[in-house]
PDB file of N, CA, C and O in Angstrom:
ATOM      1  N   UNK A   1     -10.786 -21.799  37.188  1.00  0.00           N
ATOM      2  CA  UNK A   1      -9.473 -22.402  37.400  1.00  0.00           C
ATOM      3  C   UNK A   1      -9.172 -23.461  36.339  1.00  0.00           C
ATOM      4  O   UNK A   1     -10.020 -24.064  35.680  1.00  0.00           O
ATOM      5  N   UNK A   2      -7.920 -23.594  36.271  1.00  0.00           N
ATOM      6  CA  UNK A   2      -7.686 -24.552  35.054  1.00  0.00           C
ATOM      7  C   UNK A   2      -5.873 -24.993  35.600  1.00  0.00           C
ATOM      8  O   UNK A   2      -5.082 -24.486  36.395  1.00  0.00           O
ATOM      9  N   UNK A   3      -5.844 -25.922  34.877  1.00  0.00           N
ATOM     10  CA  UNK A   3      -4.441 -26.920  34.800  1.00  0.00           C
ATOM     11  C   UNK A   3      -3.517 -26.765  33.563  1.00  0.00           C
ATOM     12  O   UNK A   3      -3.857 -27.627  32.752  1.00  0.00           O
ATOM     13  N   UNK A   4      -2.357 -25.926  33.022  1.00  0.00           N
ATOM     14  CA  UNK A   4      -1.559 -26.224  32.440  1.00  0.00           C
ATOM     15  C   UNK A   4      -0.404 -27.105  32.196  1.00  0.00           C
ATOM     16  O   UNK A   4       0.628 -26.773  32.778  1.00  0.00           O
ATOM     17  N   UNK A   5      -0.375 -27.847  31.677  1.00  0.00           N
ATOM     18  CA  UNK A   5       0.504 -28.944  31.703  1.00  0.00           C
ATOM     19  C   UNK A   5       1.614 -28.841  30.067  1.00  0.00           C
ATOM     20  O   UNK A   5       1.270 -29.189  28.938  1.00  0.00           O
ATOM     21  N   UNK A   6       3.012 -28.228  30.517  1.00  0.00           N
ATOM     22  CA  UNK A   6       3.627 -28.503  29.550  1.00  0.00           C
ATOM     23  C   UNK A   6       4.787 -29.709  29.567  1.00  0.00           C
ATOM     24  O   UNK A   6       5.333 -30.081  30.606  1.00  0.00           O
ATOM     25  N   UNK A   7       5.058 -30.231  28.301  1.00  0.00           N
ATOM     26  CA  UNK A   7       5.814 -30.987  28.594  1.00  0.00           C
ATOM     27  C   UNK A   7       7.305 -30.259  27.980  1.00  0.00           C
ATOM     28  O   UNK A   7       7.129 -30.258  26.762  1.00  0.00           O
ATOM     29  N   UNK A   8       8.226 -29.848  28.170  1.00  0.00           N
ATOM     30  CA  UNK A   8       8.867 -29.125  27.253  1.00  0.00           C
ATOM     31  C   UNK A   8      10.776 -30.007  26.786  1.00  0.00           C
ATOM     32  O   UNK A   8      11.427 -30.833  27.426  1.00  0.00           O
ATOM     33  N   UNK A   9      10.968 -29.557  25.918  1.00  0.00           N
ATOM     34  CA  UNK A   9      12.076 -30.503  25.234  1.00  0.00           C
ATOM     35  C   UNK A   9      13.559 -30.032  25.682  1.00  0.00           C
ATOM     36  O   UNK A   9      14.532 -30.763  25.864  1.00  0.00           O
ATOM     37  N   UNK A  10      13.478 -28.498  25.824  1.00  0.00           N
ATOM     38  CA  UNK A  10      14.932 -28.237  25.818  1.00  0.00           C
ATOM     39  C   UNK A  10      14.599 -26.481  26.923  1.00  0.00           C
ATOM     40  O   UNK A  10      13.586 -25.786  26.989  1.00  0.00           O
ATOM     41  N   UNK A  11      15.683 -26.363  27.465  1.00  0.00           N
ATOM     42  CA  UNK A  11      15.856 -24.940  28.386  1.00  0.00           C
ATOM     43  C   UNK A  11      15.338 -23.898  27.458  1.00  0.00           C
ATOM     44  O   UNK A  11      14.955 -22.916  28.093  1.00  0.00           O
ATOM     45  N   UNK A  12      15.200 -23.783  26.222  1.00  0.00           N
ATOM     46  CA  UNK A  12      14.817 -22.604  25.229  1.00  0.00           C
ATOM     47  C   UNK A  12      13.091 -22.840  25.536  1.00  0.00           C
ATOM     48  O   UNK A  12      12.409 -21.852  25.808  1.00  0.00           O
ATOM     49  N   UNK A  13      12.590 -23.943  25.482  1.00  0.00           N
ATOM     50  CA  UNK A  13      11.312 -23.996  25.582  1.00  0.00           C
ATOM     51  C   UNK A  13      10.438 -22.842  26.351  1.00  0.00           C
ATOM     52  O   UNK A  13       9.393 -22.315  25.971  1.00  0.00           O
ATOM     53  N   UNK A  14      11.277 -22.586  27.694  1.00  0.00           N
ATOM     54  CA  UNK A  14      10.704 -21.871  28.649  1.00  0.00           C
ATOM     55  C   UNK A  14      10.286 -21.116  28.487  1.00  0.00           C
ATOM     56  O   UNK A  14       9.120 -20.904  28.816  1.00  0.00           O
ATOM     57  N   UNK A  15      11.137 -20.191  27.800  1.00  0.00           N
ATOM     58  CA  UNK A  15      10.675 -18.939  27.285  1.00  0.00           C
ATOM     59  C   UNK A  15       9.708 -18.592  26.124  1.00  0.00           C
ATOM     60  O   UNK A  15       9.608 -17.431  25.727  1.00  0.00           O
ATOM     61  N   UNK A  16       8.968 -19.653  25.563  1.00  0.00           N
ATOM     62  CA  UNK A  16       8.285 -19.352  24.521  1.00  0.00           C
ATOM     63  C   UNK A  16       7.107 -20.014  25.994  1.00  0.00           C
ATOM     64  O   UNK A  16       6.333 -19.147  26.399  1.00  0.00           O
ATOM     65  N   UNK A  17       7.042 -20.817  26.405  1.00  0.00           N
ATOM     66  CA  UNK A  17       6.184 -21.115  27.433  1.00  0.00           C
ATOM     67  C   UNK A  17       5.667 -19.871  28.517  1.00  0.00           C
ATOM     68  O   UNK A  17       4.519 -19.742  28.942  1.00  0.00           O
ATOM     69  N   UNK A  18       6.741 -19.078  28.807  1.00  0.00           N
ATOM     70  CA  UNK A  18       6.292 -17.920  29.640  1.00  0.00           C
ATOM     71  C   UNK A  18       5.526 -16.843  28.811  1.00  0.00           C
ATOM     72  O   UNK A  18       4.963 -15.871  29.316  1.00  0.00           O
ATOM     73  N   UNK A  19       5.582 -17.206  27.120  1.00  0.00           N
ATOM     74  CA  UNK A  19       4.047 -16.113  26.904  1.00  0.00           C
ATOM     75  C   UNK A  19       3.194 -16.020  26.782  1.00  0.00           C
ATOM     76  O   UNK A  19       2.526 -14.988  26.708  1.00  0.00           O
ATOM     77  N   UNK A  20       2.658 -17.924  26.658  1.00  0.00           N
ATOM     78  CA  UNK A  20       1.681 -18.663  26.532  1.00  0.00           C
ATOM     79  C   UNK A  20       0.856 -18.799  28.323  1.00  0.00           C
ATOM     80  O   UNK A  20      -0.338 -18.978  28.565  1.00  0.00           O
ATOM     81  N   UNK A  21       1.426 -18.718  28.814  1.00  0.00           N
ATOM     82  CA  UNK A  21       1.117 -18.806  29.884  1.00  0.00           C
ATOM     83  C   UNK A  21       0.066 -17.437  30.811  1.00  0.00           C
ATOM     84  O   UNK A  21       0.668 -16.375  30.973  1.00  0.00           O
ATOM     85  N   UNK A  22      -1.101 -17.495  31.247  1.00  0.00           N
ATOM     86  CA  UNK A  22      -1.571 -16.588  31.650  1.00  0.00           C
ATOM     87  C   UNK A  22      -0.884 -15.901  33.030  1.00  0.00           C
ATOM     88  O   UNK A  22      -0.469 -16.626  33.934  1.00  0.00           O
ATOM     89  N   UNK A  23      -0.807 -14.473  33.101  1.00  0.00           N
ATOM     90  CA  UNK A  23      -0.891 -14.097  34.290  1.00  0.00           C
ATOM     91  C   UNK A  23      -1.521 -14.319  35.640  1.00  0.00           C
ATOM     92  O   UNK A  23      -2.613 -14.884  35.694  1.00  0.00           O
ATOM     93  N   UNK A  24      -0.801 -13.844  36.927  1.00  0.00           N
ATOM     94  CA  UNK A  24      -1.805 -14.733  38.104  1.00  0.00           C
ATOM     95  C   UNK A  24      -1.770 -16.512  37.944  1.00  0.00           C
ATOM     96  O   UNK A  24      -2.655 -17.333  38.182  1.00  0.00           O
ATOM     97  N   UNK A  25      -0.316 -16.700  37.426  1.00  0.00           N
ATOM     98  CA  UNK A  25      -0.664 -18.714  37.554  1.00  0.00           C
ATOM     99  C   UNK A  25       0.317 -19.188  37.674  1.00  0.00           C
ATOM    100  O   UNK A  25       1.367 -19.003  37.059  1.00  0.00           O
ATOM    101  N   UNK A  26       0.021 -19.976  38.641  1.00  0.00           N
ATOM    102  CA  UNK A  26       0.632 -20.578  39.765  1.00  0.00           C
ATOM    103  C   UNK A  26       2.042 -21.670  39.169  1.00  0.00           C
ATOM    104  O   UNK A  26       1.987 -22.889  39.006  1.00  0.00           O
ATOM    105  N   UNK A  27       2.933 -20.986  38.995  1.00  0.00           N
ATOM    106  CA  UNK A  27       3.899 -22.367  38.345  1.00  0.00           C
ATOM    107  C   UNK A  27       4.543 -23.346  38.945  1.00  0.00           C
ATOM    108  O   UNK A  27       5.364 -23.010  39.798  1.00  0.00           O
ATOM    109  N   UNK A  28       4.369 -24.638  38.699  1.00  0.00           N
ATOM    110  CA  UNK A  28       5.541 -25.609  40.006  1.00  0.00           C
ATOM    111  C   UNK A  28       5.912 -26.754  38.454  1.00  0.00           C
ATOM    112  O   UNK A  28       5.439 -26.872  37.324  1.00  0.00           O
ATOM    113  N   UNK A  29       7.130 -27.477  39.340  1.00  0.00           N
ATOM    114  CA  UNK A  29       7.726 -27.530  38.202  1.00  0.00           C
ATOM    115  C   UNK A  29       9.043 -28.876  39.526  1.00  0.00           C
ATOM    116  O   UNK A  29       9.202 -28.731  40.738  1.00  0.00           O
ATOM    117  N   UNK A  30       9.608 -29.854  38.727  1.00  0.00           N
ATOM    118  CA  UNK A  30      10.378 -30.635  38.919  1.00  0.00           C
ATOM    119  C   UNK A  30      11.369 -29.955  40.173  1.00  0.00           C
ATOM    120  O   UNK A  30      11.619 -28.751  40.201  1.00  0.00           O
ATOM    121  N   UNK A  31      11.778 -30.732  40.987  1.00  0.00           N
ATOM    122  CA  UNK A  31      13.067 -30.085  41.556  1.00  0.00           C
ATOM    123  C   UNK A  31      14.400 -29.759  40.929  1.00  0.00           C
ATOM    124  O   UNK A  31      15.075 -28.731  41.002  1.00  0.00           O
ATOM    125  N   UNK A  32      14.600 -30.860  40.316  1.00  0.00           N
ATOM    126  CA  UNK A  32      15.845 -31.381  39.566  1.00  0.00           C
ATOM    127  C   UNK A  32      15.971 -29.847  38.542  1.00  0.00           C
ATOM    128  O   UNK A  32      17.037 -29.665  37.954  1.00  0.00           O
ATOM    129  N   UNK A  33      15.052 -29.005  38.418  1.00  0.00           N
ATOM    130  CA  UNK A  33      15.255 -27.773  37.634  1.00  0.00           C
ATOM    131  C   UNK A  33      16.303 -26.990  38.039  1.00  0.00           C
ATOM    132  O   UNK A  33      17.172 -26.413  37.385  1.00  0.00           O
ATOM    133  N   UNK A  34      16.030 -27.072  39.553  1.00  0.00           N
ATOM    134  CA  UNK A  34      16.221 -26.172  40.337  1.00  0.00           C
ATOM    135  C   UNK A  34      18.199 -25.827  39.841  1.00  0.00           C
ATOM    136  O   UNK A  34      18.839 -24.927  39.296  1.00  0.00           O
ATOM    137  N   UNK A  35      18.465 -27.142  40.439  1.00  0.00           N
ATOM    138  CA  UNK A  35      19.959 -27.215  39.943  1.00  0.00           C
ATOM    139  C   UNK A  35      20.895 -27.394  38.450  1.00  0.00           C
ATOM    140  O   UNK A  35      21.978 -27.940  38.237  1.00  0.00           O
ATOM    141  N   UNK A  36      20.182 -26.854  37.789  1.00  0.00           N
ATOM    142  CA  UNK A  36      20.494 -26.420  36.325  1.00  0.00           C
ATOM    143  C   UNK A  36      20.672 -24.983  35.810  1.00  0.00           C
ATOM    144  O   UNK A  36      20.060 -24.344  34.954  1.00  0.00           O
ATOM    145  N   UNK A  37      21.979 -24.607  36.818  1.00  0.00           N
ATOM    146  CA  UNK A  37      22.814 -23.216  36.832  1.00  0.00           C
ATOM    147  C   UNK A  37      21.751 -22.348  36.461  1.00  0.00           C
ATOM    148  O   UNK A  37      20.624 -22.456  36.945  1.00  0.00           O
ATOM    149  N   UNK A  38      22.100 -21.412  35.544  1.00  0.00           N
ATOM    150  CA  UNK A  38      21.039 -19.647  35.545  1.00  0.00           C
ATOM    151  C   UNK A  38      20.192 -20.476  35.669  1.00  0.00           C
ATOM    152  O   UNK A  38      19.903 -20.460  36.866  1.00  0.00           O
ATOM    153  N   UNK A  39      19.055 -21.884  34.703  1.00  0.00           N
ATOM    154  CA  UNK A  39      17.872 -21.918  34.318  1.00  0.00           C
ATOM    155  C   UNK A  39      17.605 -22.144  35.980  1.00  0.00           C
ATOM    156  O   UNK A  39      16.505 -21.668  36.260  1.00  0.00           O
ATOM    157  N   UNK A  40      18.132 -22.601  36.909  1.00  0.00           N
ATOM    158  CA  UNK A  40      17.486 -23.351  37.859  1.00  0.00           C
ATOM    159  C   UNK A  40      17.787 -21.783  38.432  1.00  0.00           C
ATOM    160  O   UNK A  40      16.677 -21.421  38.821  1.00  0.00           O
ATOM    161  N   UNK A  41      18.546 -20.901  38.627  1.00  0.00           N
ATOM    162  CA  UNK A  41      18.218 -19.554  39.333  1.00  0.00           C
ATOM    163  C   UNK A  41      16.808 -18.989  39.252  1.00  0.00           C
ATOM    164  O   UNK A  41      15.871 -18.988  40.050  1.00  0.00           O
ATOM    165  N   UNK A  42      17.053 -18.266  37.399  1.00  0.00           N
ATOM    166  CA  UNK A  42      16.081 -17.840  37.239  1.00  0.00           C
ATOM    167  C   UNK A  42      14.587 -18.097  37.637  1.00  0.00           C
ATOM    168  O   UNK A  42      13.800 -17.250  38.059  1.00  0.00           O
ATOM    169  N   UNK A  43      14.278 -19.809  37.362  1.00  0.00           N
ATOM    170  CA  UNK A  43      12.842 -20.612  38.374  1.00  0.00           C
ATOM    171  C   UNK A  43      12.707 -20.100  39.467  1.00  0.00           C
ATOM    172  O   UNK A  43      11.567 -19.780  39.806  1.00  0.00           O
ATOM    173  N   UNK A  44      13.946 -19.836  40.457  1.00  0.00           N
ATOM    174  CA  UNK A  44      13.860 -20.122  41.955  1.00  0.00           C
ATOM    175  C   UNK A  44      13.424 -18.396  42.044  1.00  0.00           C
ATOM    176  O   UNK A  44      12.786 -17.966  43.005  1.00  0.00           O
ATOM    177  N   UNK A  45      13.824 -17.603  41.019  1.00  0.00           N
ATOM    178  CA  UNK A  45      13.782 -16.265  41.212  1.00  0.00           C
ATOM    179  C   UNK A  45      12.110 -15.949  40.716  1.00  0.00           C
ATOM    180  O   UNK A  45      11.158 -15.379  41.250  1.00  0.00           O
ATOM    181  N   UNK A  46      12.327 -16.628  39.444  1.00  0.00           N
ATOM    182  CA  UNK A  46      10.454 -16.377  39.130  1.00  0.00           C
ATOM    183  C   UNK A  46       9.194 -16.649  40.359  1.00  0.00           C
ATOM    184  O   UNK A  46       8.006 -16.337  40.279  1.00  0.00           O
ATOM    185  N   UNK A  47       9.820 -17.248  41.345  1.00  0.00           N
ATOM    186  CA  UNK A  47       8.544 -17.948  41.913  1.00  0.00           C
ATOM    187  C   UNK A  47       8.489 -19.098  41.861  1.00  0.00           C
ATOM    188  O   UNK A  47       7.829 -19.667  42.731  1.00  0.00           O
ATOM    189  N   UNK A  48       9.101 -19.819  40.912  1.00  0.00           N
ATOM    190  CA  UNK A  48       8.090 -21.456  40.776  1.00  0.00           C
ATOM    191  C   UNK A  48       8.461 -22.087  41.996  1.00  0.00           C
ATOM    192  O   UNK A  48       9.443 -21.729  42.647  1.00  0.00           O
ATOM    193  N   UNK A  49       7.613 -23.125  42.362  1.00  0.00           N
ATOM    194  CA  UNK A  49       7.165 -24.047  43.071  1.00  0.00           C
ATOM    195  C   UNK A  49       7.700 -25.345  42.872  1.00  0.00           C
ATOM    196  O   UNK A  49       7.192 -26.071  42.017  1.00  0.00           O
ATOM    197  N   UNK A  50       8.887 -25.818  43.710  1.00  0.00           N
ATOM    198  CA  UNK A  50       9.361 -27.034  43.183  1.00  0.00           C
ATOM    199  C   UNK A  50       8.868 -27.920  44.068  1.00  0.00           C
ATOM    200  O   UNK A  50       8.607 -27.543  45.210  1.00  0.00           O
ATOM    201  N   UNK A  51       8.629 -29.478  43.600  1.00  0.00           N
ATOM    202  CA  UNK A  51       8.437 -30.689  43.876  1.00  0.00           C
ATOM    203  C   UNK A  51       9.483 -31.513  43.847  1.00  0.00           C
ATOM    204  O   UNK A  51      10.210 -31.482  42.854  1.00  0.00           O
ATOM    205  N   UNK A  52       9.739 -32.319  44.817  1.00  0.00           N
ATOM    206  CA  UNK A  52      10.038 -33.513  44.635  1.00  0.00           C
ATOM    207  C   UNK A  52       9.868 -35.046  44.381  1.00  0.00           C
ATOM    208  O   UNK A  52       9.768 -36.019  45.128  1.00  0.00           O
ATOM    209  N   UNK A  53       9.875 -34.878  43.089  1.00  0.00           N
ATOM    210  CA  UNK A  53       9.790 -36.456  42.493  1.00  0.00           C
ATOM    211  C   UNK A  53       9.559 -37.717  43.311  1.00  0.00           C
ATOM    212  O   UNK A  53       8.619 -38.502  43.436  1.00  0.00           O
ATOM    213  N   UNK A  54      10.938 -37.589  43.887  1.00  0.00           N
ATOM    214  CA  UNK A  54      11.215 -39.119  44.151  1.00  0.00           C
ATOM    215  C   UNK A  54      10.856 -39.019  45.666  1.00  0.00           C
ATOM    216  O   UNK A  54      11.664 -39.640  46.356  1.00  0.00           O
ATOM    217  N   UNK A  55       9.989 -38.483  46.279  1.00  0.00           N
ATOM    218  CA  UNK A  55       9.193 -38.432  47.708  1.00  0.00           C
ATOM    219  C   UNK A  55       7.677 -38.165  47.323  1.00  0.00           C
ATOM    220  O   UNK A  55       7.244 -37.019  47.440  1.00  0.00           O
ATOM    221  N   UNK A  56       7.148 -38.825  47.028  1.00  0.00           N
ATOM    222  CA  UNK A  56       5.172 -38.740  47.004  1.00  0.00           C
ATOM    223  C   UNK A  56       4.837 -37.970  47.875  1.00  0.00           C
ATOM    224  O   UNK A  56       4.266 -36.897  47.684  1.00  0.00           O
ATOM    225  N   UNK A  57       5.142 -38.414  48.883  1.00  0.00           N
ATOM    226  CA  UNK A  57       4.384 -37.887  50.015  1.00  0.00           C
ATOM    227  C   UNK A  57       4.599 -36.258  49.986  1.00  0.00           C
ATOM    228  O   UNK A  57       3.677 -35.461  49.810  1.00  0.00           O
ATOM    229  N   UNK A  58       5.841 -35.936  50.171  1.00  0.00           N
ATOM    230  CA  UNK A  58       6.529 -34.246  50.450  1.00  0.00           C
ATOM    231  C   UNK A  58       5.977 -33.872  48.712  1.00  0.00           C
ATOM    232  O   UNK A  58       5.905 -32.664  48.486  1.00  0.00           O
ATOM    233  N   UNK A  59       5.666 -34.649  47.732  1.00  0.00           N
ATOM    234  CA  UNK A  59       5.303 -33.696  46.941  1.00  0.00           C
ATOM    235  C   UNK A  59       3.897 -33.697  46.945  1.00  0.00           C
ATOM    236  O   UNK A  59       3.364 -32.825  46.258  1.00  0.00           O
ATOM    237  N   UNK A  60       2.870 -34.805  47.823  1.00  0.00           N
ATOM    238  CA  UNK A  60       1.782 -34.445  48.017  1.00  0.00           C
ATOM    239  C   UNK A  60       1.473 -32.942  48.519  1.00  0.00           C
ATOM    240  O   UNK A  60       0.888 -31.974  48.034  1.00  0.00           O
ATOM    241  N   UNK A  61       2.208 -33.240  49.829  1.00  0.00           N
ATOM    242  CA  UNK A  61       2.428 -31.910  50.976  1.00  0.00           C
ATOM    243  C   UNK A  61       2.383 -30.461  49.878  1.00  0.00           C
ATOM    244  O   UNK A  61       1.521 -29.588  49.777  1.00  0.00           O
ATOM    245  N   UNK A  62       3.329 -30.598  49.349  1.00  0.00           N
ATOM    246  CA  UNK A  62       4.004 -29.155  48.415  1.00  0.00           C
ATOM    247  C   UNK A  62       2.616 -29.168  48.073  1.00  0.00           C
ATOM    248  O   UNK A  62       1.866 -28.677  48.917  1.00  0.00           O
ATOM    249  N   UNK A  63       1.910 -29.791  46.625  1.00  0.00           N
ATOM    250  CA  UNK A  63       0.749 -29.302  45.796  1.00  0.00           C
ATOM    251  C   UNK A  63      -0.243 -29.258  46.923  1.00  0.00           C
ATOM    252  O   UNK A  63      -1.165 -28.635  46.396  1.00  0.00           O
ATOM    253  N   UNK A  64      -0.471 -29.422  47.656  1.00  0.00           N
ATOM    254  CA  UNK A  64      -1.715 -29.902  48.779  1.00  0.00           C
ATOM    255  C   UNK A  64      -1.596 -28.253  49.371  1.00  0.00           C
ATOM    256  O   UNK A  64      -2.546 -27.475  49.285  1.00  0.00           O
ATOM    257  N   UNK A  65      -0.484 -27.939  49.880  1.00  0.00           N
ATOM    258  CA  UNK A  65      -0.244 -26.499  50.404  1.00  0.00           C
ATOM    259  C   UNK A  65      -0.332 -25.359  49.417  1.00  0.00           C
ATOM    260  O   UNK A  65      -0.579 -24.224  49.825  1.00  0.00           O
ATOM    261  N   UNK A  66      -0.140 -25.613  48.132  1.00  0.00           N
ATOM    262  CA  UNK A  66       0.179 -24.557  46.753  1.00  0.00           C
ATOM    263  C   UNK A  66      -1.417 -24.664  46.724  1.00  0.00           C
ATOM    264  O   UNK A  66      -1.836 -23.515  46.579  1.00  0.00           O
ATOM    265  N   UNK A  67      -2.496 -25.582  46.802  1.00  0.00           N
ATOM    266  CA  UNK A  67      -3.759 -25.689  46.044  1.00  0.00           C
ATOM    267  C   UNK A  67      -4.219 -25.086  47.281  1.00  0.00           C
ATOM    268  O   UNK A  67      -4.993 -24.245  46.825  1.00  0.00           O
ATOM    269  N   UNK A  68      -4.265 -24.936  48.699  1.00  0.00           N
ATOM    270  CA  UNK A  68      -4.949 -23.995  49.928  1.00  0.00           C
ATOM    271  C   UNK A  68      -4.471 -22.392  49.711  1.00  0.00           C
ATOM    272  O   UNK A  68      -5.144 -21.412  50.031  1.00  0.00           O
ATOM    273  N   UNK A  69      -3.196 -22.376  49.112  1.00  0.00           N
ATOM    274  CA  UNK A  69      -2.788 -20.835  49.220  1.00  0.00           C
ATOM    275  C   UNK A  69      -3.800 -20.581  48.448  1.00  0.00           C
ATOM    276  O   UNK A  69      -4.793 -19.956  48.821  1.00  0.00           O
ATOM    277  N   UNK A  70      -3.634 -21.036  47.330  1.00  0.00           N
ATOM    278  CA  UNK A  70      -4.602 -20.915  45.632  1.00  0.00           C
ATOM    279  C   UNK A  70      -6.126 -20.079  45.730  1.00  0.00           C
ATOM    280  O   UNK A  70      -6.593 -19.025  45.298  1.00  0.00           O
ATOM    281  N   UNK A  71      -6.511 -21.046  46.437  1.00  0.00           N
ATOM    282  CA  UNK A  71      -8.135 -20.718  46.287  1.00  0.00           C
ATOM    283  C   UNK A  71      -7.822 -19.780  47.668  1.00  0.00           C
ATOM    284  O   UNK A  71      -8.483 -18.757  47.490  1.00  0.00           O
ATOM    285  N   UNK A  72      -7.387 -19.716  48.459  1.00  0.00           N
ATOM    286  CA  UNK A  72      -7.569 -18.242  49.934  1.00  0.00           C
ATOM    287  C   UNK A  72      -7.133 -16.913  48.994  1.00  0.00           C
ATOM    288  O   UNK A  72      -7.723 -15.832  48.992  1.00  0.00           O
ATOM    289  N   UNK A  73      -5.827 -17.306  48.113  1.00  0.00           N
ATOM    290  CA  UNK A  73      -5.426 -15.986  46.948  1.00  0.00           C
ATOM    291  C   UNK A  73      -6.123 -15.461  46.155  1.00  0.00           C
ATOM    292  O   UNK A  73      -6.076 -14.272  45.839  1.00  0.00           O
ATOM    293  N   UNK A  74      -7.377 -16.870  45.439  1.00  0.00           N
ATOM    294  CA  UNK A  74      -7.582 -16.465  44.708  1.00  0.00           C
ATOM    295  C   UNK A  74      -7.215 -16.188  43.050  1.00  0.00           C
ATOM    296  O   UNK A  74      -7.565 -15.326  42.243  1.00  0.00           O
ATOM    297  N   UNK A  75      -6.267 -17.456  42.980  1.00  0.00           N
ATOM    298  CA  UNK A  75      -5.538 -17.148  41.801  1.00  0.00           C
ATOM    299  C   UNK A  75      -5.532 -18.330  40.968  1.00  0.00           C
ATOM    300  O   UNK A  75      -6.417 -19.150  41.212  1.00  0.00           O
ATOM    301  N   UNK A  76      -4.616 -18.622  39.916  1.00  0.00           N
ATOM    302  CA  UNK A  76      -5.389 -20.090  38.990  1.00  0.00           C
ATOM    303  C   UNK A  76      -3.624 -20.855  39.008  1.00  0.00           C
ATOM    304  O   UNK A  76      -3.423 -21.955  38.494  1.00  0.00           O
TER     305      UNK A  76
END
């Protein structure tokens, strides 16, 4: 298992990020994505996993629940 961490600059980023990225892995990603017309569709359509920032706790919850699916799945 391993941790990818991008930091990325602009909505074009993504897509050079989705080839770098291995299969089978787990993406989560800001909320605030979410609502940034197609880009925030497309996320919600890929799968990713949004957090909320500005609540610790509920984004403890989120990664805390994403890291139990993880290892029962089986996936990185």
């Amino acid at each position: 298992p391993f941790v990818i961490v991008c930091n990325h600059q602009a909505s074009l980023d993504l897509m050079g990020m989705v080839e770098v990225i291995p299969e089978r892995c787990v993406p989560i990603a800001k909320r605030e994505l979410l609502y940034l017309g197609t880009v925030g569709w497309a996320c919600w359509l890929s799968g990713i996993i949004f957090i909320e920032r500005q609540c610790r706790d509920a984004a403890i919850g989120v990664i805390s629940r994403t890291a139990s699916t993880m290892r029962r799945e089986n996936v990185r």
